[in-house]
C-alpha positions as CSV (number, residue, x, y, z in Angstrom):
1,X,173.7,-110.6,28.4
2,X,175.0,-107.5,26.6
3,X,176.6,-104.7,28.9
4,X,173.6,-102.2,28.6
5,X,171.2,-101.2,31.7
6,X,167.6,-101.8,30.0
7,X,165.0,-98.8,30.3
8,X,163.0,-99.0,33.8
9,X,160.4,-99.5,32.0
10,X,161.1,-101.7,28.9
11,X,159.5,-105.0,30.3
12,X,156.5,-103.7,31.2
13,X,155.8,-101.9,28.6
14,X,156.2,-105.0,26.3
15,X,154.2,-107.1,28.8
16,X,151.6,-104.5,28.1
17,X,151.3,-105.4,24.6
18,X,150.3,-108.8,25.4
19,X,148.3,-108.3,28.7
20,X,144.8,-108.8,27.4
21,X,144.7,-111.9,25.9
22,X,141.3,-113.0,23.9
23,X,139.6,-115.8,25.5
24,X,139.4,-119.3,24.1
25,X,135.6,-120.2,23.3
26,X,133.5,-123.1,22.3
27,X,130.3,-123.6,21.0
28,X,127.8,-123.7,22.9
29,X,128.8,-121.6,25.3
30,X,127.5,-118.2,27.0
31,X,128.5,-114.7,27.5
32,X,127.6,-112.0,29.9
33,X,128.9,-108.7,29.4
34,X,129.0,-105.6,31.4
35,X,130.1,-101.9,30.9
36,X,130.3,-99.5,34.1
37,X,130.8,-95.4,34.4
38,X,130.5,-93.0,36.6
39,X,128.5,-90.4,35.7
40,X,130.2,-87.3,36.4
41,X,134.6,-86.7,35.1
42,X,135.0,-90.6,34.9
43,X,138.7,-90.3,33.0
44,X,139.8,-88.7,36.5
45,X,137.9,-91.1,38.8
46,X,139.8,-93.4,42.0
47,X,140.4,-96.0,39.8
48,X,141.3,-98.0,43.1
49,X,137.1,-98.0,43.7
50,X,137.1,-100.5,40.3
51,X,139.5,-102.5,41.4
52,X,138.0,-102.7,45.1
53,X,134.8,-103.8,43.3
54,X,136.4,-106.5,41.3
55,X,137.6,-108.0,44.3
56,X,134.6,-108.1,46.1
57,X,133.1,-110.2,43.3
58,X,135.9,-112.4,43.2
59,X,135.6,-112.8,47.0
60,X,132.0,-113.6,46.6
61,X,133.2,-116.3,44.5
62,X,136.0,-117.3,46.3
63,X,138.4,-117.0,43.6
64,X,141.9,-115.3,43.4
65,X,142.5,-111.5,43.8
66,X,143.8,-109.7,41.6
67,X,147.4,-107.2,41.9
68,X,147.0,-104.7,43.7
69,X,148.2,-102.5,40.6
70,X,146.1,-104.0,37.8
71,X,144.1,-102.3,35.2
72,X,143.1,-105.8,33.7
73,X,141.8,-109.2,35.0
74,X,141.3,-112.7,33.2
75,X,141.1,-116.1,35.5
76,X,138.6,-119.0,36.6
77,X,135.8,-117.9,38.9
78,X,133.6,-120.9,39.9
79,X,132.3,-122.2,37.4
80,X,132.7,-118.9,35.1
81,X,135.4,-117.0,33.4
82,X,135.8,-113.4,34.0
83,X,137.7,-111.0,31.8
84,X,137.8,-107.4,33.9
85,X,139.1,-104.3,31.9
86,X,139.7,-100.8,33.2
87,X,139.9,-98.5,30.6
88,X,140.1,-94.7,30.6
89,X,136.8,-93.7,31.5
90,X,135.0,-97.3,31.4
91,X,135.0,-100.6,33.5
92,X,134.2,-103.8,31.6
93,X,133.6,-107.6,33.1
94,X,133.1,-110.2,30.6
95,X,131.5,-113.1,32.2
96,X,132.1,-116.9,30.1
97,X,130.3,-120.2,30.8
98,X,131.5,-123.3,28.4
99,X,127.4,-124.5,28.6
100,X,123.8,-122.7,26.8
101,X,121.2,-122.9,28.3
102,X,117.9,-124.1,26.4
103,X,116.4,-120.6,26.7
104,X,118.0,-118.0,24.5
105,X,119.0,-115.1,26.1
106,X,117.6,-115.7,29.7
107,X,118.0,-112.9,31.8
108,X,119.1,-115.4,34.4
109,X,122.4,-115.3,33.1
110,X,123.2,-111.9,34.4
111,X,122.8,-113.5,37.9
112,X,126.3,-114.1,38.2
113,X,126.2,-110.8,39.0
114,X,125.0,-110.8,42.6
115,X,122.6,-107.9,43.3
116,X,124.1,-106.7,46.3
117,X,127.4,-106.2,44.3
118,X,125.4,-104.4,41.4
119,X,124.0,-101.7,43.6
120,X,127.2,-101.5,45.0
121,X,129.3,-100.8,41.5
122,X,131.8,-97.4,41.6
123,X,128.9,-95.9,38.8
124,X,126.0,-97.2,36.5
125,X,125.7,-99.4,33.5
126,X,126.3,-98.0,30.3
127,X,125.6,-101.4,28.5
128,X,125.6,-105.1,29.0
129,X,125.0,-107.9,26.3
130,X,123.7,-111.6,26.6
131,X,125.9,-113.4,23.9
132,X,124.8,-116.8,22.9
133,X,127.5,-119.0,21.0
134,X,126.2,-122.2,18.9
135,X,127.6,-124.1,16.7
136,X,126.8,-123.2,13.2
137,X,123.5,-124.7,11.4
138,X,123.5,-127.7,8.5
139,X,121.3,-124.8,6.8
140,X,121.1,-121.1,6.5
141,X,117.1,-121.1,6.9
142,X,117.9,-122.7,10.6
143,X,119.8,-119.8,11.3
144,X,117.0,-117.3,9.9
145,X,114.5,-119.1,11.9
146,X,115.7,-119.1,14.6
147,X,117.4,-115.2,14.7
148,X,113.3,-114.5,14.0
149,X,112.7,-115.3,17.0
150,X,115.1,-114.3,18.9
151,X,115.1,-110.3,17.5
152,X,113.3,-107.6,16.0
153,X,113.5,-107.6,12.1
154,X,113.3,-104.4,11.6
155,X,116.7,-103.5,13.2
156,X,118.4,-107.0,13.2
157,X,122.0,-106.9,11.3
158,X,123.3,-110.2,10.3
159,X,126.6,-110.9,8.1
160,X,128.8,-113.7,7.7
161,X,132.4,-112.3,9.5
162,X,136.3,-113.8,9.0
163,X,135.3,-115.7,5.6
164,X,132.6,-118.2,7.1
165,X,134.3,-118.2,10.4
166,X,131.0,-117.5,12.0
167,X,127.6,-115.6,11.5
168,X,126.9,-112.7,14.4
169,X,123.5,-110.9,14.6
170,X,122.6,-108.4,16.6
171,X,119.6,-105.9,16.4
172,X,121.6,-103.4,18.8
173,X,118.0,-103.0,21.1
174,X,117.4,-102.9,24.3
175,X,115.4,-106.2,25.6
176,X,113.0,-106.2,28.6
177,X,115.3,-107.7,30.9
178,X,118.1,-104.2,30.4
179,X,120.1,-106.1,27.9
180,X,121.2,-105.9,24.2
181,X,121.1,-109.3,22.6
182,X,124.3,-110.5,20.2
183,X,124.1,-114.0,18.4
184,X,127.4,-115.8,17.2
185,X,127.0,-119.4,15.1
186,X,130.6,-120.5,15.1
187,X,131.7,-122.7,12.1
188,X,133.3,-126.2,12.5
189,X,136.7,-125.1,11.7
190,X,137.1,-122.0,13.3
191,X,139.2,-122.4,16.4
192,X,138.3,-121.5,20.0
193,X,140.9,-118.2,19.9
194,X,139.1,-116.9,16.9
195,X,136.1,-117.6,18.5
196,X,136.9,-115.5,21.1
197,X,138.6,-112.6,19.2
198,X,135.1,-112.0,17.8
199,X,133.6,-112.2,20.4
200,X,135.6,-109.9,21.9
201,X,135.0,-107.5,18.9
202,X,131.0,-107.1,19.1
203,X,131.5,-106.6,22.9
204,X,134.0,-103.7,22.0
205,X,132.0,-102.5,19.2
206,X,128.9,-102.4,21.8
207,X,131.1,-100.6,25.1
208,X,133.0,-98.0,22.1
209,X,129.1,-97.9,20.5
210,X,127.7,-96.7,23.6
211,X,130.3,-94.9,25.1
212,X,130.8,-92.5,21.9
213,X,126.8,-91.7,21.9
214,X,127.4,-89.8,25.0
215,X,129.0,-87.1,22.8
216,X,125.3,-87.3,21.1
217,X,123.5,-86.7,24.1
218,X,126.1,-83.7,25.2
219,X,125.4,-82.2,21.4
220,X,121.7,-82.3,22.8
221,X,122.0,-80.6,26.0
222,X,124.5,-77.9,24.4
223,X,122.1,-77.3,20.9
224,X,119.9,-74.3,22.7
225,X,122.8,-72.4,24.4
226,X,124.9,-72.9,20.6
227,X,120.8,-71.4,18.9
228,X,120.4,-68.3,21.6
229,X,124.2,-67.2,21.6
230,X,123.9,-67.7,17.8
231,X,121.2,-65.6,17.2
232,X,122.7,-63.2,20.2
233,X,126.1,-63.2,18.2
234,X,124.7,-62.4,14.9
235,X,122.8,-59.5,16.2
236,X,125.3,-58.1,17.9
237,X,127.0,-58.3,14.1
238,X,124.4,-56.9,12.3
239,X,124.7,-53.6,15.4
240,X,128.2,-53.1,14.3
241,X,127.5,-51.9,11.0
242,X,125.0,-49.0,12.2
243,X,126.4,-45.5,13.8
244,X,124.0,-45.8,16.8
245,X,125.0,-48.3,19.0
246,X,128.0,-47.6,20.8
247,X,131.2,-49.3,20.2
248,X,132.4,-50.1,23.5
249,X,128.9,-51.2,25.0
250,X,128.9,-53.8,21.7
251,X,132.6,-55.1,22.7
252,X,131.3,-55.8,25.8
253,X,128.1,-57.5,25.1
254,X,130.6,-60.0,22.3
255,X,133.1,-60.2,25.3
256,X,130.1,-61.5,27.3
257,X,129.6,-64.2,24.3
258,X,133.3,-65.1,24.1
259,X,133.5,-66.2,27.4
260,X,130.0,-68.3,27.4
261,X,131.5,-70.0,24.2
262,X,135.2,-70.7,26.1
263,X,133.4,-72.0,28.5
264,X,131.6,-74.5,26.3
265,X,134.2,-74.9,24.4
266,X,136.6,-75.9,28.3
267,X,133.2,-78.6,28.8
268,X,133.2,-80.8,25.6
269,X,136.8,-80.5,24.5
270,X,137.1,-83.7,26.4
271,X,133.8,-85.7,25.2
272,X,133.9,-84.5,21.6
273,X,137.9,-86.0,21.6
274,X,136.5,-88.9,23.2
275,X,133.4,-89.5,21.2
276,X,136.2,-89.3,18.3
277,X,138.2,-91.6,19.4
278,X,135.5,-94.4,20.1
279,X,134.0,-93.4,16.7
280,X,137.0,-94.6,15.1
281,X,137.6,-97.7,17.0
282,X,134.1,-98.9,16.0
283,X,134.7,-98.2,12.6
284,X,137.7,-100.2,12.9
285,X,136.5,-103.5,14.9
286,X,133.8,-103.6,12.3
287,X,136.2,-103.4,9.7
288,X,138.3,-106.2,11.2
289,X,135.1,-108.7,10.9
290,X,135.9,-108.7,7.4
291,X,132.1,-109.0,7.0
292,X,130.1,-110.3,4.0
293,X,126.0,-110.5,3.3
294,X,123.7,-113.2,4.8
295,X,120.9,-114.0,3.2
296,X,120.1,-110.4,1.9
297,X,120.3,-109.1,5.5
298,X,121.9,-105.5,6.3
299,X,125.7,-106.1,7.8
300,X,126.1,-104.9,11.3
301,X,128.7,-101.5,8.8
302,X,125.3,-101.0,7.5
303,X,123.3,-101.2,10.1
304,X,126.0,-98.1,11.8
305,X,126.1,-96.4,8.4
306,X,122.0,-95.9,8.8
307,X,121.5,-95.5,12.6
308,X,124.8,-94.8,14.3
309,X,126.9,-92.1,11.8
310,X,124.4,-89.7,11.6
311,X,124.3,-89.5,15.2
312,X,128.5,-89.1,15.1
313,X,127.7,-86.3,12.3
314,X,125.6,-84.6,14.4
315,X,128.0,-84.4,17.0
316,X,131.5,-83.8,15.0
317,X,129.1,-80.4,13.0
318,X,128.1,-79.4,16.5
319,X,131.8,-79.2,17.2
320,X,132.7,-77.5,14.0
321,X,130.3,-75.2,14.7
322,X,131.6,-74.2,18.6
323,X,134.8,-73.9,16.8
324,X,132.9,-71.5,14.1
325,X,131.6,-69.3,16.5
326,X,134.1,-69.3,18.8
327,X,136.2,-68.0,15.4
328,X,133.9,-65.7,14.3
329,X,133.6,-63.7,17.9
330,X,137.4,-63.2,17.6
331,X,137.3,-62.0,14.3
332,X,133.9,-59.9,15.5
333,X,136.0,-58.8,18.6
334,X,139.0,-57.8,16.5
335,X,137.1,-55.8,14.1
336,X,134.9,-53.9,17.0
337,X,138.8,-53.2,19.1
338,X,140.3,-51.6,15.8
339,X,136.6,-49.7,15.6
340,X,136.9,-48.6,19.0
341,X,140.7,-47.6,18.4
342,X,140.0,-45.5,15.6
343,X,137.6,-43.8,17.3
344,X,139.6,-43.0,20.2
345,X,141.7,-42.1,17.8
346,X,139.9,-39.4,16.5
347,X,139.0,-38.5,20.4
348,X,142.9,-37.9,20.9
349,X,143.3,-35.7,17.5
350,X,140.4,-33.8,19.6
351,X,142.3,-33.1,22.5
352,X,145.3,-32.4,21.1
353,X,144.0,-29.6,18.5
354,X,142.1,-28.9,21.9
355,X,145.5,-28.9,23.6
356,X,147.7,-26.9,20.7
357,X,144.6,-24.0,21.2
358,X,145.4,-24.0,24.8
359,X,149.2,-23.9,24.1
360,X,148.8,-20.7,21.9
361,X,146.5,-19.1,23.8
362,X,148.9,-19.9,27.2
363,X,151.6,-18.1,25.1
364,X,149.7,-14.9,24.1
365,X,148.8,-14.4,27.9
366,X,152.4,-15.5,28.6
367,X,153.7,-12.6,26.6
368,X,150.9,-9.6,27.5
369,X,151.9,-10.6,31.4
370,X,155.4,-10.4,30.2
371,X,154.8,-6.4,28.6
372,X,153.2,-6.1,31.7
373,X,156.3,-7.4,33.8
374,X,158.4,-5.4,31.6
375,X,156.4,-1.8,32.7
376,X,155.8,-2.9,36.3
377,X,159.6,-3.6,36.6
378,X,160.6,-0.6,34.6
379,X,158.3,1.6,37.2
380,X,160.2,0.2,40.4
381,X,163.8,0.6,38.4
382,X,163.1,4.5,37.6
383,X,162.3,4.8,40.9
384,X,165.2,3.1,42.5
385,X,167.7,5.0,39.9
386,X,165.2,8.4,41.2
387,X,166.8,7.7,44.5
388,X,170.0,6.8,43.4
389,X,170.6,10.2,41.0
390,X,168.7,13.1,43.0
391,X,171.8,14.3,44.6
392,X,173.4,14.3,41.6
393,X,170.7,16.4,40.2
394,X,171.4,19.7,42.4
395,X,175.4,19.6,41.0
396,X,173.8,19.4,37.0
397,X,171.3,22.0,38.4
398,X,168.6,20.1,36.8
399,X,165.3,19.2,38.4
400,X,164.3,15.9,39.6
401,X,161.7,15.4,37.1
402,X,163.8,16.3,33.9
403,X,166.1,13.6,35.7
404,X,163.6,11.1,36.0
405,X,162.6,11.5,32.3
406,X,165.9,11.3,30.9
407,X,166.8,7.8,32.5
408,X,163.3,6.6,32.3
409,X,163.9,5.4,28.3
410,X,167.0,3.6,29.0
411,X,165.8,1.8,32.0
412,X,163.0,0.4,30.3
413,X,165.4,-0.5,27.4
414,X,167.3,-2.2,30.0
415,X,164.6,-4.1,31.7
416,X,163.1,-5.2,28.2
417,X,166.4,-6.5,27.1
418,X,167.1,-8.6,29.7
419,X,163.7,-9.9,30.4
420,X,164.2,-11.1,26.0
421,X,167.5,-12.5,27.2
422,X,166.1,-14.5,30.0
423,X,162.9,-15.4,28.1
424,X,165.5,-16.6,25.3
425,X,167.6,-18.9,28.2
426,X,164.5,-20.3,29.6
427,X,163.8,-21.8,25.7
């Protein structure tokens, strides 16, 4: 052992790698497969609920539990196999059985599921599949015949997958009994792992399948709010360009829009991601069937390029466009603020030539109430130097008004000089 402490979590995140192992399938067999969510914030459910529901299945059957910690499952159950997934927002139990039945597709074969423990399930079904294995037909018209029968033509997708490993058909519809219907005619020489890695494919390409077209049915319920607060954004555009309306009630009204496309924006972020991210996974499981045409039939790529992308265009322009608007309000906004600014602007320039009128005419009162201070002083000062001078005006032998008028021009000088002086200090 080298002298190094390993990460805490080194091991298990290595076991993780190799904690989902494919199942090991012969031909004929049967599959049962079932997809549960909850309906409401799934990704931030009590994921303990799924794993208390898992073991009161395995209970019913008397098999073991599973840890107490464990986001996957894979172990004998009677006379079954069960494969049990939790994923981020989904729960998924795989059921095998190593016999077929002579019925195609019975709808007894979801009676593993007991009933009680269906209406019991942490959420509803957002898919399940009947998947019939057989080994692969002497001919190809066996295989036509019989997928005639068992599906509707007009949807069915059939291609030969993993260079003549098998053939898998599916027409992706719903049957009467709640399930879709997948087909798989292994070859001779493909071994029971490969088997089950494609099986395991078309049951991930159905859960991803389903799961992303919830983005589609959110695109639907969001489409009139996107119309009315398009049409309600582009008026308010079209108001900006006139004199009459008023800039700040306009801001207003596009704040109002700003916030009701945030809002949207906060309560799809997480399903347009997700609808991504399952888009993409589809796209690659089909890809890793390495598929090639059967009898001139459309592939199961194909039968997604015609049915399934458009859906997944729909929803990745509806995003683009939240993102559009949500763009063009801000740039609407911004324009309307540096409106608004300029005007107010303009309002200030107002007040302050307002202001500087004010000032001046403050300063000619200021300086008529000073000439006015300057002769009310210079009144009392005569008068004071009066007082202080009459006796002096009997030695001159001059009378008291002569005195008065003699000191009345200096006084005033006096007065005026240091009322400029003081006037001067204050500035």
């Amino acid at each position: 052992m080298a002298p190094i402490k390993d990460y805490p979590q080194r091991y298990a995140l290595t076991g993780e790698l190799h904690a989902r192992p494919f199942p090991s399938l012969k031909a004929p067999s049967t599959a049962v497969f079932l997809a549960i969510k909850q309906p409401d914030d799934a990704a931030n459910r009590d994921k303990s609920t799924d794993l208390a529901h898992l073991t009161a299945l395995l209970d019913h059957y008397g098999a073991p539990k599973p840890d107490p910690q464990a986001t996957h499952y894979y172990g004998e159950m009677g006379k079954y196999w069960l494969k049990w997934e939790q994923h981020t927002e989904l729960v998924t139990y795989t059921v095998f059985r190593d016999e077929a039945g002579e019925r195609a597709f019975d709808p007894g074969e979801f009676d593993v599921f007991p009933d009680y423990w269906l209406s019991e399930a942490p959420g509803g079904r957002i898919t399940s599949a009947l998947i019939r294995l057989m080994p692969k037909p002497a001919t190809d018209k066996e295989i036509s015949e019989k997928l005639s029968d068992w599906f509707v033509p007009e949807s069915l997708a059939v291609a030969d997958v993993l260079e003549g490993a098998a053939v898998v058909a599916s027409d992706f519809r719903i049957d009467s009994a709640g399930h879709l219907r997948i087909a798989l005619f292994k070859d001779d020489k493909t071994g029971t792992r490969r088997t089950g890695r494609i099986v395991q494919r078309l049951c991930e390409i159905e859960m991803y399948k389903s799961a992303s077209m919830l983005g589609f049915s959110m695109v639907r319920w969001m489409a009139p709010q996107l119309n009315d607060l398009d049409a309600k954004l582009t008026d308010l555009m079209a108001q900006m360009k006139g004199p009459a309306a008023k800039a700040e009630d306009t801001l207003h009204a596009l704040l109002d829009i700003s916030v009701e496309l945030e809002e949207l924006s906060v309560k799809t972020a997480f399903r347009f991601g997700a609808t991504g991210a399952y888009r993409a996974i589809v796209g690659q499981r089909i890809e890793a069937l390495r598929e090639n045409r059967f009898l001139s039939r459309q592939s199961i790529a194909e039968f997604m390029m015609r049915r399934y992308e458009p859906a997944m265009r729909t929803v990745q322009s509806s995003e683009t466009r939240l993102k559009t608007m949500s763009a063009r309000a801000i740039r609407a906004s911004e324009l309307l603020r540096t409106r608004v600014d300029v005007e107010r602007s303009a309002q200030n320039q107002e007040i302050l030539a307002s202001m500087d009128k004010r000032a001046d005419l403050q300063l000619r009162l200021q300086r008529t109430v000073e000439g006015l201070s300057v002769v009310a002083i210079s009144y009392y000062a005569v008068s004071l130097a009066g007082y202080l001078l009459y006796p002096a005006a009997e030695v001159l032998g001059a009378s008291k008004g002569v005195l008065t008028a003699l000191i009345t021009l200096p006084v005033v000088a006096a007065v005026w000089l240091m009322v400029r002086r003081l006037r001067k200090h204050l500035d």
